[in-house]
C-alpha positions as CSV (number, residue, x, y, z in Angstrom):
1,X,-76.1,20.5,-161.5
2,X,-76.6,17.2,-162.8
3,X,-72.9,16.9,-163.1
4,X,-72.8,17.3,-159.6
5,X,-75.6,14.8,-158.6
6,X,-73.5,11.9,-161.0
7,X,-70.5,12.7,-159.0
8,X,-72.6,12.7,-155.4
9,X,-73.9,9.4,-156.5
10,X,-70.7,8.1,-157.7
11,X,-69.3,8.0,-154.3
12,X,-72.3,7.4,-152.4
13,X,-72.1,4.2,-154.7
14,X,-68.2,3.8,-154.0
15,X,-68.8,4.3,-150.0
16,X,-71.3,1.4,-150.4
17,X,-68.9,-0.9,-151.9
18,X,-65.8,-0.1,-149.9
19,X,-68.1,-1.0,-146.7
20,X,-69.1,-4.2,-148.5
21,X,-65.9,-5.3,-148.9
22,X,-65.0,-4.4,-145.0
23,X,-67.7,-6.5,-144.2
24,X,-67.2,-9.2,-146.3
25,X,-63.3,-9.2,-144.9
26,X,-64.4,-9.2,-141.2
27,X,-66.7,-12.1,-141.4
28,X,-64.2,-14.1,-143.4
29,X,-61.7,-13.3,-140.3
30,X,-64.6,-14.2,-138.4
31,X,-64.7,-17.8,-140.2
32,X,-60.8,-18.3,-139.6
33,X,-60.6,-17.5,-136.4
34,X,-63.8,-20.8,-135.7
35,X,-62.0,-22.2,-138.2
36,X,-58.9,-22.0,-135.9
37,X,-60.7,-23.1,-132.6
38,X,-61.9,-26.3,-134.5
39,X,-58.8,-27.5,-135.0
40,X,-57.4,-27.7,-131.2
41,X,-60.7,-29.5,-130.8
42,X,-60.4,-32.0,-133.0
43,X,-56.4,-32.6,-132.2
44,X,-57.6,-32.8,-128.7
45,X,-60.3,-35.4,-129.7
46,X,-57.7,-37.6,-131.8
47,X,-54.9,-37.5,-128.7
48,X,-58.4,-39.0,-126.7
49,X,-58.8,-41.5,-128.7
50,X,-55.5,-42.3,-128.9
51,X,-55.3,-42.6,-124.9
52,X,-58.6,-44.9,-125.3
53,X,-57.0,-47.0,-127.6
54,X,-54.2,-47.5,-125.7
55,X,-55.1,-48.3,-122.2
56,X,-57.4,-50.6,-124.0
57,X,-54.3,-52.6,-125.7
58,X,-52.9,-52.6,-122.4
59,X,-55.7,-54.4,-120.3
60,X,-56.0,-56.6,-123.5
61,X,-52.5,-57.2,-122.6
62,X,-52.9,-57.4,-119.1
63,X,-49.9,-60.2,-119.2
64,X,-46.4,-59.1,-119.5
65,X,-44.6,-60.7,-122.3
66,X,-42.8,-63.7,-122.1
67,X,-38.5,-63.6,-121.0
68,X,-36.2,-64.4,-123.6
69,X,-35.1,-67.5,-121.7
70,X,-38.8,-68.6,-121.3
71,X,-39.3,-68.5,-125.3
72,X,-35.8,-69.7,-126.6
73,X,-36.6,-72.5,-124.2
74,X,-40.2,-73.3,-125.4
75,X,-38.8,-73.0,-129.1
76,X,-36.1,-75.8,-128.6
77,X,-38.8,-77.9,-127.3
78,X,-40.9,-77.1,-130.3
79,X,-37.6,-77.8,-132.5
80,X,-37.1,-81.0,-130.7
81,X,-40.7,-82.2,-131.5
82,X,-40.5,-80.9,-134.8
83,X,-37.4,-82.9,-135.6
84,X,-38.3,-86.1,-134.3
85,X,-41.8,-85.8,-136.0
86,X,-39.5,-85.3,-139.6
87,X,-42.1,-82.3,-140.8
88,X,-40.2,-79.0,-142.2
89,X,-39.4,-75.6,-140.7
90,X,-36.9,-73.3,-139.6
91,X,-35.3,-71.6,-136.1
92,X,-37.8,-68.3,-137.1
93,X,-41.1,-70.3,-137.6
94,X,-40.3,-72.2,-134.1
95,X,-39.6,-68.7,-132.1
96,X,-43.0,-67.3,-133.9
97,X,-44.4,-70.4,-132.6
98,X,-43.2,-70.0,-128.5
99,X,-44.3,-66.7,-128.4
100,X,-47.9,-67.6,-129.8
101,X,-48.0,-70.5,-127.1
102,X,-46.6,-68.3,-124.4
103,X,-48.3,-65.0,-124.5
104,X,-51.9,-66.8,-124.5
């Protein structure tokens, strides 16, 4: 008889375990599945600030840029100054320069 109560209790003890472990494998699907609905959120949060940062670079903008002609022709006047003055540079440093002057 007490063979028989070791055995009973044996996989009473067994049941208990195997539910255990169903448990603990539902909540951790549980966990994955909020896991899984947070990240949506937070892409969804990054493409928003993205948009803010955006239309904000815009309106700092606001101007459209300066034409090709309207620099080249602001760099040969800043070439032109630039040579008769004798101080040093180069065809890149006076294009830099036109666009600084014209996109303010």
């Amino acid at each position: 008889m007490a063979a028989k109560k070791k055995s009973i209790t044996k996989k009473v003890a067994a049941k208990k375990v195997s539910k255990k472990a169903v448990s603990k494998k539902v909540a951790s699907k549980k966990v994955a599945k909020k896991a899984a609905k947070k990240v949506p959120a937070k892409k969804a949060a990054a493409k928003k600030a993205t948009k803010k940062a955006t239309k904000k670079a815009t309106k700092k903008a606001g101007k459209k840029a300066p034409s090709k002609a309207a620099i080249t022709a602001k760099a040969l006047e800043i070439y032109l100054k630039r040579k008769s003055s004798g101080k040093p540079g180069d065809e890149m440093s006076d294009w830099l320069q036109a666009e600084k002057a014209l996109s303010k």
